[in-house]
N, C-alpha and C positions, 0 to 999 in steps of 0.2 A: 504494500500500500504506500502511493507515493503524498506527502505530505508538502502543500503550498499553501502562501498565505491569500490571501482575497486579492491584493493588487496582482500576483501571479496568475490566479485564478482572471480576471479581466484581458489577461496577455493572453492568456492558452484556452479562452473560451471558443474561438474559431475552430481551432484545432481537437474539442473536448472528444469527441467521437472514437479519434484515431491515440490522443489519450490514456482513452480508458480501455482500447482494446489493449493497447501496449501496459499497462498498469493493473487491470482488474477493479480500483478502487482506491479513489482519492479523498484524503480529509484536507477539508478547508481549514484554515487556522488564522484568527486575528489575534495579534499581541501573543502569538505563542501558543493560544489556547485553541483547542477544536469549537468549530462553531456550526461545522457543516459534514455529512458524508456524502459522495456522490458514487452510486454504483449503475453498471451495467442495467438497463433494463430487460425483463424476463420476457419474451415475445409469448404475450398469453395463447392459451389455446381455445380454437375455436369451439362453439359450440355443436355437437354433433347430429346429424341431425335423423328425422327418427326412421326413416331407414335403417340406419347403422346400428339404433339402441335395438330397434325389432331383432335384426339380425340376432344379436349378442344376450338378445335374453332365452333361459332355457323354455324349453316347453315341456307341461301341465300336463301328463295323462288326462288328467280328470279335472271337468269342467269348476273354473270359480263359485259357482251357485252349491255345487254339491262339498266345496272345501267349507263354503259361511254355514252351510246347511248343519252337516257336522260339528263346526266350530259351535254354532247356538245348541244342541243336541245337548253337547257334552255337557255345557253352562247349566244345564238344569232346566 
């Protein structure tokens, strides 16, 4: 982790991108002291869509209706 103060930071903010691939993670520091961290961001993931969740879920021998049916049975 490379450590600059704020006026640095101002210099190297064109270049922050190419930075932080070569760095990982910089802390800002005014008068000495940490005041800021800057990290890589996470490229989120998409949300998938329900295609995909159908695919990926198992399938039920036996129909939902006759699982609640049992379920309330048992209950009393």
């Amino acid at each position: 982790m490379r450590s600059i103060s704020v006026r640095e930071m101002r210099v190297v903010l064109p270049k922050l991108e190419e930075l932080l691939a070569q760095e990982g993670e910089i802390l800002i520091t005014r008068n000495g002291e940490p005041v800021a961290r800057v990290l890589p961001a996470v490229p989120q993931r998409g949300i998938p869509s329900r295609s995909e969740l159908r695919r990926r879920m198992r399938w039920v021998e036996v129909g939902s209706e006759v699982l609640i049916r049992e379920d309330r049975d048992a209950r009393g």
